[in-house]
N, C-alpha and C positions, 0 to 999 in steps of 0.2 A: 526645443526641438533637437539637438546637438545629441542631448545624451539619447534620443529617438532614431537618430542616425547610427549613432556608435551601437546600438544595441541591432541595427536590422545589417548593420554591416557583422556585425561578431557573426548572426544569424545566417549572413551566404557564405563569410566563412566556412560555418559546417556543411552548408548546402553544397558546398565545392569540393568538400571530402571525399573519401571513399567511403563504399558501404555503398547499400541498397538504398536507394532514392526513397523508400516510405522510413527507413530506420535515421538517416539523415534531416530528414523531416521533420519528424517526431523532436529529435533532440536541436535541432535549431529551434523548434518554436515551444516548447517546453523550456529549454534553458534563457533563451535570451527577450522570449514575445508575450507570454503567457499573460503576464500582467498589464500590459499595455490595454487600455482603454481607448476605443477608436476617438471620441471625444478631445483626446490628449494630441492627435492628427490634425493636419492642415486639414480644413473642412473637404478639400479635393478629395481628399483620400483618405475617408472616413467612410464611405459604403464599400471600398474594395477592402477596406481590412478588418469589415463589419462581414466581410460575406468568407472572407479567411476563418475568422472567429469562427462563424455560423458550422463553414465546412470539418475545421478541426474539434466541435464540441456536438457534431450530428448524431454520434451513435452512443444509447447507453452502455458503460462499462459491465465488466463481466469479472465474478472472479477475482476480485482485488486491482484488475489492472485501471487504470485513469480513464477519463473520456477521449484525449487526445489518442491514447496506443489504440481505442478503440476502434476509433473514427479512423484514424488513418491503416488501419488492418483493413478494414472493410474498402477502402481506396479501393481502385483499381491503379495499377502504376502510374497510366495516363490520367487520372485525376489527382493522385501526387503529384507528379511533376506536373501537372497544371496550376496548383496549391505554392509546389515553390516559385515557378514561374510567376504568378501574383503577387508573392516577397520579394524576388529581382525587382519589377515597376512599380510596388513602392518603394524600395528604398532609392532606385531616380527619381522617382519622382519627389523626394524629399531632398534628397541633395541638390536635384534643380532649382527646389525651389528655396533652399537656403542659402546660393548661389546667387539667387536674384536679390537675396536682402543686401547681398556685402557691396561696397563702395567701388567701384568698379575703378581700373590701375588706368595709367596715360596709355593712349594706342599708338600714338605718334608724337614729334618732337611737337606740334603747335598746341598739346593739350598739356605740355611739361611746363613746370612752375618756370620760369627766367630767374635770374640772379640779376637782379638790376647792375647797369656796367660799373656804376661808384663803389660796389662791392668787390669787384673783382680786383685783385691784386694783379698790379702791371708789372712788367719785367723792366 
């Protein structure tokens, strides 16, 4: 899941650029997402990135250009930026929950390993 993270993070990268929010779009999820199979997702969040897919391969191409520039030309602005907004929560929602796999550190001194005292070097 790590290199699933690293690619949705390269993806708000572009999303946080400049440019117009459907041309940002396009090239965040063309360059970094295109391949991704929802399958390949924590099963949580495998219908929102089933319903991304769906949104960015809706309309047939025209003209040589791809399904992605298509679908996203036909957007309206506010269902772009609704489209990236659904890649912002998952890519939380995938670092949440790759957060919750790791070993969690001491919070306080009584959860800290001791150094039994025969170890301790006296003055």
């Amino acid at each position: 899941m790590t290199n699933h993270v690293d690619r949705f993070h390269a993806a708000l990268t572009v999303l946080a650029g400049h440019g117009h929010i459907k041309q940002r779009l396009i090239k965040a999820y063309e360059n970094n997402l295109v391949d991704i199979h929802e399958d390949e997702l924590p099963v949580g969040l495998r219908q929102l990135f089933a319903d991304v897919r769906r949104q960015m391969h809706s309309v047939a191409p025209l003209n040589g250009e791809g399904p992605i520039c298509a679908s996203v030309r036909k957007m309206s602005c506010d269902e772009a930026s609704d489209c990236a907004s659904s890649l912002v929560i998952l890519f939380r929602e995938m670092v949440r929950q790759q957060d919750d796999t790791q070993v969690p550190l001491a919070l306080n001194d009584a959860d800290e390993v001791r150094v039994p005292p025969f170890l301790v070097k006296s003055n």
